[in-house]
N, C-alpha and C positions, 0 to 999 in steps of 0.2 A: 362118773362123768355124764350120764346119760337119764340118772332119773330124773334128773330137774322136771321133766313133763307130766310127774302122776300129780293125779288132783287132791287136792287138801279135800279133808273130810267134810270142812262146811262151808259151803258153795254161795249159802244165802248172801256174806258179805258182799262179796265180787261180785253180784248181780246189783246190788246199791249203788249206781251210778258210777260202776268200774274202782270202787275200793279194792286198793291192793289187798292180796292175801297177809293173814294174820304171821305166816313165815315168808320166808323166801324161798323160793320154788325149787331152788339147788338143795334143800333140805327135805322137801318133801316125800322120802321114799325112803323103804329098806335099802340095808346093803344088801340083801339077799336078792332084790330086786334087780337089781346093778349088770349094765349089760354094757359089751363093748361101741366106741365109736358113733356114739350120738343112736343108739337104735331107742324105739320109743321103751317105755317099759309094759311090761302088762298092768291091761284095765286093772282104770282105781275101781272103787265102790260105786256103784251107782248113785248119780248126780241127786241131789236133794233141791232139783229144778224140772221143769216143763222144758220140753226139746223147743225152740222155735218154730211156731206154725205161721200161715197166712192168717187163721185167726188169733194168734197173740201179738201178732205184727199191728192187726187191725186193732187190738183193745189197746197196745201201746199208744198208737194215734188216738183213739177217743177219749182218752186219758190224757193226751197232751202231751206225754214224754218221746222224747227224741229216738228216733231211730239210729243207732250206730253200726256202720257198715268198715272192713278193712278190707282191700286186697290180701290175699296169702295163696301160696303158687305151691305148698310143700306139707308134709308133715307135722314139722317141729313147731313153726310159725305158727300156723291153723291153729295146731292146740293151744301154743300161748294166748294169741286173739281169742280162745275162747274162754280161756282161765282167766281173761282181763274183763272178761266180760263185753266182749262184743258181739252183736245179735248175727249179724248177717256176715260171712265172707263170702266174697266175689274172687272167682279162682279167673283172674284178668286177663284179655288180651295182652293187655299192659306186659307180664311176662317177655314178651315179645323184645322189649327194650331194658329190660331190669334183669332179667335172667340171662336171656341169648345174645346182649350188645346188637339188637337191630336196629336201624334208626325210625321205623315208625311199627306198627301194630300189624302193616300190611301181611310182611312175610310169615306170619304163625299160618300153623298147620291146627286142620283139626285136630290129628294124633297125638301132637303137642300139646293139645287142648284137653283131650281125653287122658292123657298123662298124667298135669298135671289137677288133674278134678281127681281122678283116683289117688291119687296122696294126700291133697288136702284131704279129701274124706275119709282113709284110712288115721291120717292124724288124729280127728276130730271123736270118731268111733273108739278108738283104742284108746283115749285117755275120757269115754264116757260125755263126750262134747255133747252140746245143744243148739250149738250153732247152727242158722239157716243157708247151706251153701246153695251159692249160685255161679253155673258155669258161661262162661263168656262164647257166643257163638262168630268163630273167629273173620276173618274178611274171605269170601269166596264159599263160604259154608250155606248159606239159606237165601244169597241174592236170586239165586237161578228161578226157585217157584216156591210155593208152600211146599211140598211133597221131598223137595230135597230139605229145605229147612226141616220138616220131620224128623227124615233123615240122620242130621245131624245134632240135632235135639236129644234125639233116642240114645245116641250114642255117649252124649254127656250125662244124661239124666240113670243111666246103665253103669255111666262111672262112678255116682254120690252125688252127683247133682241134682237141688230141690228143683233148681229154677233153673229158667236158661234166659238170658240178655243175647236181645241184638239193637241194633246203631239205628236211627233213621227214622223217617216220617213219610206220611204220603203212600207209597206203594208199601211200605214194612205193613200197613193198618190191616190185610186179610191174611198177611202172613201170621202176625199175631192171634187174629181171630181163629184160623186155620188152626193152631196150635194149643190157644187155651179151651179148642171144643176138644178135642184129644187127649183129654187131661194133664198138660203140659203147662206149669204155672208159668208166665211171661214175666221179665224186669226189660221195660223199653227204653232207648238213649235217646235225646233231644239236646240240642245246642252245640257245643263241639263236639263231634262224630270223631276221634280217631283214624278210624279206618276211611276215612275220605277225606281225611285232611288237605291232600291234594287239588283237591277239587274246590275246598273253601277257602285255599290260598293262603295255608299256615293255623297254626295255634292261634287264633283270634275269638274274639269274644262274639257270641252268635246272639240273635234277638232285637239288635238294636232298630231301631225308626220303626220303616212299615215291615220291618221284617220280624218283628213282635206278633204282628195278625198271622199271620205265617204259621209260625210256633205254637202258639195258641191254639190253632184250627187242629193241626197235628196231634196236640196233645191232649185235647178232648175227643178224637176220634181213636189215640189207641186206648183210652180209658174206656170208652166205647166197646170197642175190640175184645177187650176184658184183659188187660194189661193189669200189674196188679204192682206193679212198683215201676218207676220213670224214673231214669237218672238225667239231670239237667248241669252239665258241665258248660264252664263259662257262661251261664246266662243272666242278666241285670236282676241285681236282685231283688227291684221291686217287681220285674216278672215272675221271677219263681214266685214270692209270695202271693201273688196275681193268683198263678196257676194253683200254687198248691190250694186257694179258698176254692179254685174252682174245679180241682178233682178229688170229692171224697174218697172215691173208691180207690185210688190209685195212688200209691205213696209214695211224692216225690222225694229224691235224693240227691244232694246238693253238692257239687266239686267247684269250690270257685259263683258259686249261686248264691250267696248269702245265706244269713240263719234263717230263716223265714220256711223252708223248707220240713216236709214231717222226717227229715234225717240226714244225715254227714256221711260223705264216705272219702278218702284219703287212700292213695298207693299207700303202701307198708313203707317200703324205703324211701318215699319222701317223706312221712312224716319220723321215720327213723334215722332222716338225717345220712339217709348212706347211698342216696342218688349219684350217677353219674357226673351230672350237670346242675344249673342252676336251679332251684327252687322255683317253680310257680308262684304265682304273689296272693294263691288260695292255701298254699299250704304253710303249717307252722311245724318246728322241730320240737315233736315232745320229747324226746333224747336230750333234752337240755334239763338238767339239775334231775336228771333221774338215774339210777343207776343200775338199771336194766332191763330191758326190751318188754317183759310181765310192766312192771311200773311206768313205763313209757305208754302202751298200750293203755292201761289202766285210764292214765292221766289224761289220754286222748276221750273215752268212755267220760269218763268226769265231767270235761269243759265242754262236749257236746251236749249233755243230759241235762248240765246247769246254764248252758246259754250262753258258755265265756267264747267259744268256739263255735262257727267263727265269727269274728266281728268286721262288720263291715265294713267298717271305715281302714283296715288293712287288708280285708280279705274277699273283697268282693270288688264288684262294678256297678 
């Protein structure tokens, strides 16, 4: 029941723009391997790929190929996301709403935070992963000064986390800097913020009119900073594309941004189709005509890398 997670011997495919594996993944393993109740199995073979770096992040982009990013909160997931071939998991605030039934990102703990980055990382490691994890630093975690954001940095980055993401613009700009002089790689948020939702008066779309110059000025200053990836949720997507010509260094990442972006990233269970609620009008269910979570994932990897995903004229503003 539980080896579906060891890794097929040749890895090359499923790095080809999320080619599902040559079997299926429930077949992948000895019986002798075989362990009760979903536990991972022991390490496959060592991966016949490069782990995910800042600099293969960067030759992806100079190359022109799309960055693909998942949420994954756990284990089992992690290591599928990476058998499907996706470069980057974000162990998300998001949890907050998808795992614990909260209504917004506010309530997560960093302990919750540090929990669930030691799993995904223990997933990822034990089935040989190359995935680039990055931990979410939760609401109440680094607002206080730089020196607590360390703090709590260290703590995620001590669980498996490459990277650590925080929200914001303006006063986040020395916290970042404070951070990537520390040897602490930074992924920054721009556009809709989560964890301040309340404050921007709902789920709405961020950037628009003079509130573009805004944005803009932010997102050159944490590239600045030395930010090394920017997520841009809800933003018009001829701004992202704006931005993304005008931050080499810093690789934007698109939710709801349009394709234009140097990458995609998507909840798991929205794009798994297993959300509580309705669907965002950035997200598509690749759970449809696939028949299982590996080939769903895969399929996700594909339509970003080829360009089908997302399109704008459904999935943007």
């Amino acid at each position: 029941m539980c080896g579906w997670l060891t890794r097929p011997a040749n890895l090359s495919e499923q790095r080809t723009w999320g080619a599902a594996p040559s079997k299926p993944l429930s077949t992948m393993t000895a019986a002798s391997n075989a362990t009760p109740y979903g536990t991972l199995p022991p390490a496959s073979p060592v991966a016949d790929r490069k782990p995910i770096s800042l600099p293969r992040l960067n030759e992806l982009r100079l190359r022109g190929e799309k960055i693909t990013m998942l949420t994954a909160y756990d284990a089992t997931f992690a290591a599928v996301a990476d058998a499907a071939g996706v470069e980057c998991i974000l162990v998300g605030d998001s949890l907050g709403m998808v795992c614990q039934g909260l209504p917004s990102t506010v309530g997560v703990s960093l302990e919750t935070m540090r929990y669930h980055t030691e799993s995904v990382a223990r997933g990822v490691q034990r089935v040989q992963g190359t995935a680039w994890i990055i931990g979410d630093l939760p609401f109440g975690a680094y607002q206080e000064s730089p020196e607590q954001a360390l703090r709590s940095a260290t703590v995620l980055m001590q669980a498996g986390a490459h990277m650590v993401k925080l929200e914001g613009g303006g006063w986040t700009t020395e916290t970042v800097r404070f951070l990537v002089e520390r040897g602490i790689p930074v992924c920054a948020h721009l556009g809709l913020t989560p964890q301040t939702v309340h404050a921007l008066g709902g789920y709405r779309v961020q950037g628009r009119g003079d509130a573009a110059a805004k944005l803009r000025q932010e997102a050159l200053a944490l590239q600045d900073a030395g930010a090394a990836m920017l997520v841009l949720e809800m933003v018009p997507a001829s701004l992202s594309a704006e931005l993304t010509e005008a931050l080499p260094r810093c690789h934007t990442i698109g939710i709801g941004a349009g394709k234009d972006t140097a990458g995609q990233v998507l909840v798991m269970h929205d794009m798994l189709g297993i959300n509580l609620g309705k669907n965002p009008k950035f997200v598509r269910n690749f759970m449809t005509g696939q028949d299982s979570v590996l080939s769903a994932m895969s399929a996700y990897v594909h339509a970003v890398k080829s360009g089908s995903f997302p399109d704008n004229s459904l999935h943007a503003w």
